[in-house]
Residue frames as qw, qx, qy, qz and C-alpha x, y, z in Angstrom:
[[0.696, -0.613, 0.350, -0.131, -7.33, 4.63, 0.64],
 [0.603, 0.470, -0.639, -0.087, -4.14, 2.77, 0.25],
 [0.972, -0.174, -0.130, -0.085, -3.35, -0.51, 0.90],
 [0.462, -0.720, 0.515, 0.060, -0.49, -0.93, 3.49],
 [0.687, 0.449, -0.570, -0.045, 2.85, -2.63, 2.22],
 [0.154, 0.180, -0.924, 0.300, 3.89, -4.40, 5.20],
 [0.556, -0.219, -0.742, -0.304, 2.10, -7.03, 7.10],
 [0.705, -0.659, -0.258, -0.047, 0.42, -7.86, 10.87],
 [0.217, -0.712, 0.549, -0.381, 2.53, -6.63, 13.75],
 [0.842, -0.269, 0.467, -0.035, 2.52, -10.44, 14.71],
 [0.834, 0.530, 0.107, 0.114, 3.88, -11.29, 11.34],
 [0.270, 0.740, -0.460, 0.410, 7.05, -8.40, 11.62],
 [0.435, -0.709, 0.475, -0.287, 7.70, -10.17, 14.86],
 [0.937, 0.044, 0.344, 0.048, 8.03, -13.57, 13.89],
 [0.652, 0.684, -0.025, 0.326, 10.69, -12.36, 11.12],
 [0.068, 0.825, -0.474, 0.299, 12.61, -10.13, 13.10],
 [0.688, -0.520, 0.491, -0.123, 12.80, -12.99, 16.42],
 [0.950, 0.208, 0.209, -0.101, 12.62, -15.74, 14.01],
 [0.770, 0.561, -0.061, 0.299, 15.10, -14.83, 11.21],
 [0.158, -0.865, 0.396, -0.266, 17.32, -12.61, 13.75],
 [0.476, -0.556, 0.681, 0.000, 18.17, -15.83, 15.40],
 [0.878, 0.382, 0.184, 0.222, 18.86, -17.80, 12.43],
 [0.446, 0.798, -0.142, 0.381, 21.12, -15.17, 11.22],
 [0.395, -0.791, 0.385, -0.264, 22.77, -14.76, 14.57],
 [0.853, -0.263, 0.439, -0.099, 23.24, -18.41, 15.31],
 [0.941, 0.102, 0.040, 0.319, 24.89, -18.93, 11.96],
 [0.680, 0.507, -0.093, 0.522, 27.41, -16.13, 12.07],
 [0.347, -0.817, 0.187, -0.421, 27.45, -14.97, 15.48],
 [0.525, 0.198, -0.783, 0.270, 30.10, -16.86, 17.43],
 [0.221, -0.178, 0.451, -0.846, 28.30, -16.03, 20.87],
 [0.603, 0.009, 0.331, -0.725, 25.29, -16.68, 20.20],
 [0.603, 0.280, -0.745, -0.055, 26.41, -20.08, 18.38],
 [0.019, 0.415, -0.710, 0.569, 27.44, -20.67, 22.00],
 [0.541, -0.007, 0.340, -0.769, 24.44, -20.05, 23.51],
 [0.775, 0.199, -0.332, -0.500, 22.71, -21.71, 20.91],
 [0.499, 0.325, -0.794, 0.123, 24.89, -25.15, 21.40],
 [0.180, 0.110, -0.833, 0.512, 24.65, -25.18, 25.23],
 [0.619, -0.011, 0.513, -0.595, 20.95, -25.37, 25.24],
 [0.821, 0.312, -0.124, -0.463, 20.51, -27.27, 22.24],
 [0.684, -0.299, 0.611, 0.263, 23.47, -29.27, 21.95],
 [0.074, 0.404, -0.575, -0.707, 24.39, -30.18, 17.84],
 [0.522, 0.318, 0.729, -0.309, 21.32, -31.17, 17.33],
 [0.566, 0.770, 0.243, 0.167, 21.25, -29.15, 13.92],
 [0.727, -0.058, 0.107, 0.676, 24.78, -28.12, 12.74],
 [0.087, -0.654, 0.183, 0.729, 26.23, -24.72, 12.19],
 [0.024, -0.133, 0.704, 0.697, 26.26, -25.39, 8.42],
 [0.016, 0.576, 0.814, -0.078, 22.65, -25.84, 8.81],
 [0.188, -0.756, -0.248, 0.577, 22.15, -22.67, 10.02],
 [0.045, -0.467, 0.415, 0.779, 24.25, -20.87, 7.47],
 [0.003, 0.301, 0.802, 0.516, 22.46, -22.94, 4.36],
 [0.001, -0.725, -0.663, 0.188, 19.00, -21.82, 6.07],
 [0.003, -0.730, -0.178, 0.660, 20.24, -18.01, 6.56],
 [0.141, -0.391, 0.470, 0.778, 21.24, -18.15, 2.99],
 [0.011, 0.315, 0.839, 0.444, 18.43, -19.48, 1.34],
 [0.049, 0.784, 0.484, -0.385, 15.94, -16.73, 3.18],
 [0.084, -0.640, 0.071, 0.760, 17.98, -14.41, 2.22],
 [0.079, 0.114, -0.689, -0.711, 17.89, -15.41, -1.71],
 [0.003, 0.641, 0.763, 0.078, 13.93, -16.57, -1.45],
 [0.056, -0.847, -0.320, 0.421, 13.46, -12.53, 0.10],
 [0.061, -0.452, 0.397, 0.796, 15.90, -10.87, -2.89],
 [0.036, 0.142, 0.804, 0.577, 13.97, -12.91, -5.48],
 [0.017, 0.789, 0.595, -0.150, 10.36, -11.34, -3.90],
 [0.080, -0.747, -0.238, 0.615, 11.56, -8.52, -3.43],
 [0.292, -0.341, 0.497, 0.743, 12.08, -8.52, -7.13],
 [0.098, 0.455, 0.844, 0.265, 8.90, -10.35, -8.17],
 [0.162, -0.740, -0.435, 0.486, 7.48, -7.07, -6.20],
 [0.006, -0.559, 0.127, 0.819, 9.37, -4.48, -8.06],
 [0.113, 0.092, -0.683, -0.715, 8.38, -5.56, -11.58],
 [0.013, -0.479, -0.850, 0.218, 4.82, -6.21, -10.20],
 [0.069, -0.743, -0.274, 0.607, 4.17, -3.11, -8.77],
 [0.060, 0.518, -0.323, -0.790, 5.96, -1.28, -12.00],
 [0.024, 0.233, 0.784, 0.575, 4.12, -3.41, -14.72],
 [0.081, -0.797, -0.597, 0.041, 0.47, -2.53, -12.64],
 [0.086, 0.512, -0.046, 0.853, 2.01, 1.22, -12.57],
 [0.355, -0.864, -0.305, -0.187, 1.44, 1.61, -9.27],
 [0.045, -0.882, 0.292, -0.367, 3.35, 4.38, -7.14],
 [0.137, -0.759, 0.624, -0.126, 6.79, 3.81, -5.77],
 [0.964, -0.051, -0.189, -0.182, 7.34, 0.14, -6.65],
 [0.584, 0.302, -0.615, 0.435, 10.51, 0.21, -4.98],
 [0.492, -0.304, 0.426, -0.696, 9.01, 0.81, -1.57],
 [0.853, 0.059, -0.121, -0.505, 7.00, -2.24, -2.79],
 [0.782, 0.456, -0.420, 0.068, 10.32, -4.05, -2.69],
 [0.152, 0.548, -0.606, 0.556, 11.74, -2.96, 0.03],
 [0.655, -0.227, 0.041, -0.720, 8.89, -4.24, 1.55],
 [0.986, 0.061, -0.095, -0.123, 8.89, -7.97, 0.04],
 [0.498, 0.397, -0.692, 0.340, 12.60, -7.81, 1.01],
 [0.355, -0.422, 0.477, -0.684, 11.74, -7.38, 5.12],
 [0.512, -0.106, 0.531, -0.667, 8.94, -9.05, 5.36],
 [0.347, -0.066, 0.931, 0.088, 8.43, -11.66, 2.62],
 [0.031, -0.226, -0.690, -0.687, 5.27, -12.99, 0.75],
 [0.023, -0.800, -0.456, 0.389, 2.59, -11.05, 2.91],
 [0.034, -0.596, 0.137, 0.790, 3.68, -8.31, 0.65],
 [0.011, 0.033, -0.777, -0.628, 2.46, -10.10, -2.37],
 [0.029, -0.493, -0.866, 0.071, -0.87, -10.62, -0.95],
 [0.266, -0.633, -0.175, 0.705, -1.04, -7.13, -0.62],
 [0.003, 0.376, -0.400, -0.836, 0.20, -6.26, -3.60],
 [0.028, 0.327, 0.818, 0.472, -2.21, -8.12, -5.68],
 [0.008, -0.722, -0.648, 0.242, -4.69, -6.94, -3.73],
 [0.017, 0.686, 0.069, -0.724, -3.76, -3.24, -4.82],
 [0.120, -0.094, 0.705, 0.693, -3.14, -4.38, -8.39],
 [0.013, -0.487, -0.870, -0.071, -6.84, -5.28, -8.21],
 [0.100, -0.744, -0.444, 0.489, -8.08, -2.48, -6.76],
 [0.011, 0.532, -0.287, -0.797, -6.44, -0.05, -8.46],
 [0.210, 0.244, -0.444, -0.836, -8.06, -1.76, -11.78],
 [0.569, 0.027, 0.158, -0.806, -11.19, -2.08, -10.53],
 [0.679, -0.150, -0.713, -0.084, -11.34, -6.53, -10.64],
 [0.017, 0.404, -0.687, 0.604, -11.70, -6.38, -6.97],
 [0.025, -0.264, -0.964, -0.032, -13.88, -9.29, -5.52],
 [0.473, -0.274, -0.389, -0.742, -17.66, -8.57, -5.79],
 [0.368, 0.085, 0.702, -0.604, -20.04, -9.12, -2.44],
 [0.275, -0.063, -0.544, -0.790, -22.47, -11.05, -3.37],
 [0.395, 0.109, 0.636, -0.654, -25.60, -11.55, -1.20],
 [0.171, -0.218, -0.866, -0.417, -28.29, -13.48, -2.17]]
């Protein structure tokens, strides 16, 4: 059985709403707008843009930590694995370890007393 690469259906929503309107707000002039005339300038436009740019370089540097994961544990298509930790972040690492594990048999041990 394999272990899915992407995370909770609540999880891909929070990313898409979440980061969508980050990314919108800093380089959408509309939705800047929007953004302004309920908030007001409570957090600047250069905010915005520093935030969208630092996700974006935190999610290229998973999605790297992912590919050379995945390809040092040899496990099948570690660019998928990437493409993955680029979307959706570090739920894909949890994941992945977990398959790294599995796949060489350290995987946690029930233990009942």
């Amino acid at each position: 059985m394999s272990n899915p690469r992407t995370p909770s259906l609540l999880w891909r929503a929070f990313v898409v709403v979440g980061g969508g309107t980050v990314f919108a707000v800093a380089y959408n002039d509309s939705a800047w707008e929007k953004w302004e005339g309920v908030a007001g300038d409570a957090i600047p436009r250069d905010k915005f843009k520093a935030l969208a740019v630092g996700t974006a370089g935190l999610h290229v540097t998973e999605a790297l930590g992912a590919y050379f994961g995945a390809k040092r544990a040899k496990l099948d298509s570690p660019i998928r694995w990437a493409f993955a930790s680029l979307l959706w972040g570090f739920p894909v690492h949890r994941r992945l370890s977990n398959e790294r594990r599995r796949i060489q048999g350290k995987g946690r041990k029930n233990k009942k007393a």
